[in-house]
Structure formats: C-alpha cells, structure tokens
C-alpha positions in Angstrom: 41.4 29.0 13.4 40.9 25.3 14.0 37.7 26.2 15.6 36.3 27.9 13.2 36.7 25.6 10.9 35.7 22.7 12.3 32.3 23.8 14.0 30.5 24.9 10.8 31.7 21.2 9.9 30.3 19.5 12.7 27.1 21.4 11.5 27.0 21.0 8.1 27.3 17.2 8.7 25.0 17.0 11.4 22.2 19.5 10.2 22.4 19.6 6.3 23.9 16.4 5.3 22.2 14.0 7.4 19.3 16.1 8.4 18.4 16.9 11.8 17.6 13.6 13.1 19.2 11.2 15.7 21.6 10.1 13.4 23.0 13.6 12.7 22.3 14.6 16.3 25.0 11.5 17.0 27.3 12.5 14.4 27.2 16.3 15.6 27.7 15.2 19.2 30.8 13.3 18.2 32.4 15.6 15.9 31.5 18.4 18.7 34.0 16.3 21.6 36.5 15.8 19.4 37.1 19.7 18.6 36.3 20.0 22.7 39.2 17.4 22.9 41.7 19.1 20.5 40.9 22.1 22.6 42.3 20.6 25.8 46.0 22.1 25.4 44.7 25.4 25.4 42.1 25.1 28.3 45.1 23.5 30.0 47.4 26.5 29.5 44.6 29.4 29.8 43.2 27.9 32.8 47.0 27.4 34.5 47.2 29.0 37.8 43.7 29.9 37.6 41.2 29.3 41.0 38.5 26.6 41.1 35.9 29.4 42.0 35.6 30.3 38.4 34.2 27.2 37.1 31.3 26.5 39.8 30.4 29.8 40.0 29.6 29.3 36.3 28.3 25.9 36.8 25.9 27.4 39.7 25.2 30.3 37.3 24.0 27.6 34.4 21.8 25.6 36.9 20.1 28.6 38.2 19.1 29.5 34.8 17.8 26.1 33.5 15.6 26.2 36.9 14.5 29.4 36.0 13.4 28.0 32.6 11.7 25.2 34.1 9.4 27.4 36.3 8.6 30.1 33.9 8.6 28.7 30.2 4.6 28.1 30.0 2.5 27.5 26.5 0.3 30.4 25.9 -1.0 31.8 22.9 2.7 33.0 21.6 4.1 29.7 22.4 1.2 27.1 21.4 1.1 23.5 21.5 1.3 21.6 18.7 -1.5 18.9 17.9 -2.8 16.6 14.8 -5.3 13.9 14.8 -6.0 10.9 12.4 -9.1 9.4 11.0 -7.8 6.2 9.8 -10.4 3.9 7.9 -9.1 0.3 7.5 -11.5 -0.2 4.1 -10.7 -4.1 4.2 -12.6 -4.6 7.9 -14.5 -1.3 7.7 -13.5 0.0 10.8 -12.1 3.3 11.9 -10.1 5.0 14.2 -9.0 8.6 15.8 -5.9 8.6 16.5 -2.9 10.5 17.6 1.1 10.5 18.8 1.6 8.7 21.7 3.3 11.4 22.8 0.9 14.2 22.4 -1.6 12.3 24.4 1.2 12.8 27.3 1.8 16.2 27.1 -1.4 17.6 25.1 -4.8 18.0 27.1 -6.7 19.1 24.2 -5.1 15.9 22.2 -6.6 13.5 25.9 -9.6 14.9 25.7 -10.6 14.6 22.1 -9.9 11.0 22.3 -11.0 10.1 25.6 -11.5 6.7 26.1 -8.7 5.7 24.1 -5.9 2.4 23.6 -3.1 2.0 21.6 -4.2 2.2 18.1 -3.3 0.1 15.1 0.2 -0.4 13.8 -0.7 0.0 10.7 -1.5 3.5 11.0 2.1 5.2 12.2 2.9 4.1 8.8 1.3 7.7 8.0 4.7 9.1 9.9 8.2 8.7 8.3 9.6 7.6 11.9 8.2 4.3 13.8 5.6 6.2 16.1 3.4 4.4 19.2 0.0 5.5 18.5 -2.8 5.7 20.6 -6.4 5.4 19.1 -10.4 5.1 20.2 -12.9 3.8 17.8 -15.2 5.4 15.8 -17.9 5.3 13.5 -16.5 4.2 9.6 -17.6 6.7 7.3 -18.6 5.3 3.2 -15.7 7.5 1.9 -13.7 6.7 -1.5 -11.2 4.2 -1.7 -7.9 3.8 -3.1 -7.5 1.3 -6.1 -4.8 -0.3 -8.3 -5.1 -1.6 -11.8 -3.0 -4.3 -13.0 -1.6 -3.3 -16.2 1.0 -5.9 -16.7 2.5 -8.9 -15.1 5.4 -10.7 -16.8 7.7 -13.3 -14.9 11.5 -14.3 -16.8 13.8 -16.6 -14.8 14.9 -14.6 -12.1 12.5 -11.8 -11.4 8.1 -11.1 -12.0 8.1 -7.2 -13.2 4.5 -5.5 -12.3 2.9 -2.5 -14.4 0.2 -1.0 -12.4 -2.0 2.0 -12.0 -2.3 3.3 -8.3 -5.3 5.9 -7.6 -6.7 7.5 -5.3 -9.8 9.7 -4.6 -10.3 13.0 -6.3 -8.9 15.5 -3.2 -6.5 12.9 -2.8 -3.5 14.9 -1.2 -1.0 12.0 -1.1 -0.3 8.2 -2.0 1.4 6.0 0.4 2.3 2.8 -0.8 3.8 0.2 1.0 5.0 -3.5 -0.4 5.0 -6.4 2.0 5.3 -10.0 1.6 8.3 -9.4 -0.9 11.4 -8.0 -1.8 11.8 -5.0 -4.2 14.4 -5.5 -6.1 13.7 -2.5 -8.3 10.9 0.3 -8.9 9.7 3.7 -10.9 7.1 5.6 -10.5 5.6 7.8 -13.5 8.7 6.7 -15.1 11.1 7.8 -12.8 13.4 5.5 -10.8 13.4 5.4 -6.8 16.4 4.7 -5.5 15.5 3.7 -1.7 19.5 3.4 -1.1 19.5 7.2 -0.6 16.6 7.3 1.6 17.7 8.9 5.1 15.2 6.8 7.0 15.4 3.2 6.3 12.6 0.7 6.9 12.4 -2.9 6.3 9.5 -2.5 3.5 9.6 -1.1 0.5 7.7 2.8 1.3 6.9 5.8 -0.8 4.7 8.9 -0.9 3.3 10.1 -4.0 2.7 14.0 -3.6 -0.5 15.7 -5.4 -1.5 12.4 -7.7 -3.6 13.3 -10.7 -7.2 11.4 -10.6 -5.6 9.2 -12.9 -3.4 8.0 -10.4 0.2 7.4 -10.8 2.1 4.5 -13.0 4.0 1.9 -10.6 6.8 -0.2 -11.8 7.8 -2.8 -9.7 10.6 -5.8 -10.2 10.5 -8.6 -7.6 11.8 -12.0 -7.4 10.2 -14.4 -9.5 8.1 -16.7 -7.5 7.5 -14.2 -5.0 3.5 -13.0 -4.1 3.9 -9.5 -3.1 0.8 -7.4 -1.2 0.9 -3.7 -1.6 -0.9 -1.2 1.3 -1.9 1.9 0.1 -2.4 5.2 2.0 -4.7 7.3 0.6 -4.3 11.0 2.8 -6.4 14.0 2.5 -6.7 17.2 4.8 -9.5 17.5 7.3 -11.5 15.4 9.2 -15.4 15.1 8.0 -18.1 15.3 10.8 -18.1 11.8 12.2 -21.9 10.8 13.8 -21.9 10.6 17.8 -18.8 12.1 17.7 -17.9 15.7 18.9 -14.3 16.8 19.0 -13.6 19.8 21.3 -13.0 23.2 20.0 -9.2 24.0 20.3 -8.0 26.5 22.5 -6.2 29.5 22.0 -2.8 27.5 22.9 -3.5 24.5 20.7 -2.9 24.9 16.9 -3.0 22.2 14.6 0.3 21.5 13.2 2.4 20.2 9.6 -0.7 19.3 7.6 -3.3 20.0 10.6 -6.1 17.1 10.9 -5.9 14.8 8.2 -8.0 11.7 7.1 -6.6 8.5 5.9 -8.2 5.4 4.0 -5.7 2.1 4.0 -6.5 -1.2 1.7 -4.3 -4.1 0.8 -3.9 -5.2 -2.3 -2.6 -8.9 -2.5 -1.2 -9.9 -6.0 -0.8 -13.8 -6.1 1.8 -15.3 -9.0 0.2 -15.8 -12.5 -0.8 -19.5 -13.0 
C-alpha cells in the first residue's frame, strides 16, 4: 500500500509539477530511494534464507539485455533522427549565421554536413532555446529581410523607479517575439496588459526573458518598471519558420532517417535596442 502510494507521488512531482527536466529528474530520483529505502525491511525478510545466485543471475540477465540494445537499436526510417537549423541574422553588424545544437552536430551527420566548415557560433543565438545551449555555427551570406522594431510610447522616471511604455513589432509572418532586457533590473512588467510574473517561471535566467506567441502586425504593448537611474537595452528575437534560399549556399536534402523536429528549420533576426535615461 505504501508503494502504491508513494510512486505516483514521486511522479507527479517529478513529471507534472516540476516538469520533466533535471530538476524533477533530481527530485524523482530522490523521492524514488527513499520508498527503495522504506522498502528495506521487506527485501530483508523476503530475501532471508534466500541464495546469492538469484540476484546475479538477474544482474547478468539485465546486462545482456542493455548489450543487446546497444548493438541493435539503429535509426532508420521508423526511428529517425531529430534535426533543426538556425538562420540567425545579427541586423545591428549585418551578419549571419547557420547554426545548430552542439549536440546534433555530434551525433547528426546530416546536421555536420549541412554546416560543414563550422565553429562555435554566437552566444547570443542559444537565447532562441529555453535551456543554455553550446551552439555551433558557419557563416553565411546576410539576407535584406525585415526587422524587428520598438516604439517608445512613454518614459516617466518618480524617485525610485523609470516605468517604459513601448510597442514591440515584428515582421508580418512573424511567428514569435523574444525579448530579452540587459543592462538592468526588471523590477516589474506586462505585456498587452497582462502581468508576467517571472517568479513562477520553471527555468530561471539571470535576464529578464519572454516569448510573445502569434504577435499581431501591430506588435504587442510592453510595460516595463526599472530602477530609476538605470539605462536598460532590450534584444529582440524576431522567429519565423523556414529557412529562405541563401546565395552560394546549398543545404543537403534530408534523408529518409532525418526529420526536422519541434518547429522544423526556423529563421531568426536579433537587434538591440538601447534606451538611455531621459535628460
């Protein structure tokens, strides 16, 4: 009875409430030794009097399988490997990047190949993932595409904090906005309206970060509240699916055992948008 109750804990805690990431793979680990631990009295008792044979038979058993595994488990066309590349434009030095995981160069042929020669890529682009990501990128040719853009609507400083109106847009196709604030803290913010509480964020990052989902072309209404003498710089992310035909560029056809993945290929276009204290 114990058991059964305290497994579909372990996994609500671990998998629902704190989502399946390392910190609820952690959590799920520790809750899982403890009920292993509480278990110990009965092992003790079942297992009293038993032979030693039992346990490395099964241990030997368990081995033999995961070798087994590790010689046969092959991509193929019903198991395919996942893959996503980046065309980052940085619109404030006009140059641009393919880029990919880190990781998928590793284990991804298709992924190598595409970006053959490559190096690690810019930081600023694995702000397109929710997790810190290494990056590898090669560059490419920058293609005149439209760029994100913020309107100041209002900028008011009182004794203690400088509270920002402004208008973020994007292109028209414009999928999503990410916007990122640097150079200052944010003490509070809305968006459209709506407050954003970055408190109940389950990934925590030492900016300020939020994507905006389908934007109209009119963009969306940020709110921001920062310290008063503070100069804060805002990046934004504008993402949109596809990758457009880049000149002197040809990116192999995918095989049968490499699918595009999440979103598939996607492009983003990244400006910064310093705002410097009212005079």
């Amino acid at each position: 009875m114990t058991v059964a109750l305290l497994i579909p804990i372990a996994y609500l805690i671990g998998a629902v409430f704190l989502g399946v990431t390392a910190a609820g793979g952690i959590v799920t680990a520790a809750i899982i030794a403890l009920i292993a631990w509480l278990l110990v009295p009965l092992l003790e008792a079942l297992c009293d009097g038993a032979r030693w044979s039992t346990p490395f038979i099964c241990a030997a058993a368990a081995i033999t399988l995961v070798g087994i595994g590790v010689l046969t488990v092959r991509t193929s066309d019903v198991h395919p490997v996942p893959s996503r590349l980046i065309y980052a434009i940085d619109a404030d030095s006009s140059d641009a990047w393919l880029a990919a995981r880190a990781s998928a160069v590793r284990t991804n042929a298709w992924t190598r190949t595409a970006l053959a020669p490559f190096s690690q890529g810019p930081e600023w682009i694995a702000h397109f993932f929710e997790q810190p990501s290494a990056l590898v990128a090669k560059r490419v040719p920058c293609l005149s595409l439209s760029q994100p853009a913020i309107n100041i609507l209002s900028d008011s400083t009182t004794s203690d904090a400088r509270q920002l109106s402004l208008r973020v847009q994007g292109s028209a196709g414009t999928t999503a906005l990410g916007i990122r604030v640097t150079d200052a803290p944010v003490i509070s913010a809305a968006i459209d309206g709506h407050a954003i509480d970055t408190t109940r964020y389950r990934l925590h990052t030492r900016d300020w970060t939020l994507w905006y989902w389908a934007p109209s072309d009119s963009g969306a209404l940020l709110s921001l509240i920062v310290p008063a003498a503070s100069t804060p710089k805002l990046e934004i992310l504008a993402y949109s699916l596809g990758i457009p035909t880049l000149p002197r560029v040809t990116l192999p056809p995918r095989p049968a055992n490499v699918v595009p993945v999440q979103s598939g290929d996607v492009t983003i276009v990244c400006r910064r948008f310093p705002i410097p204290s009212r005079k």
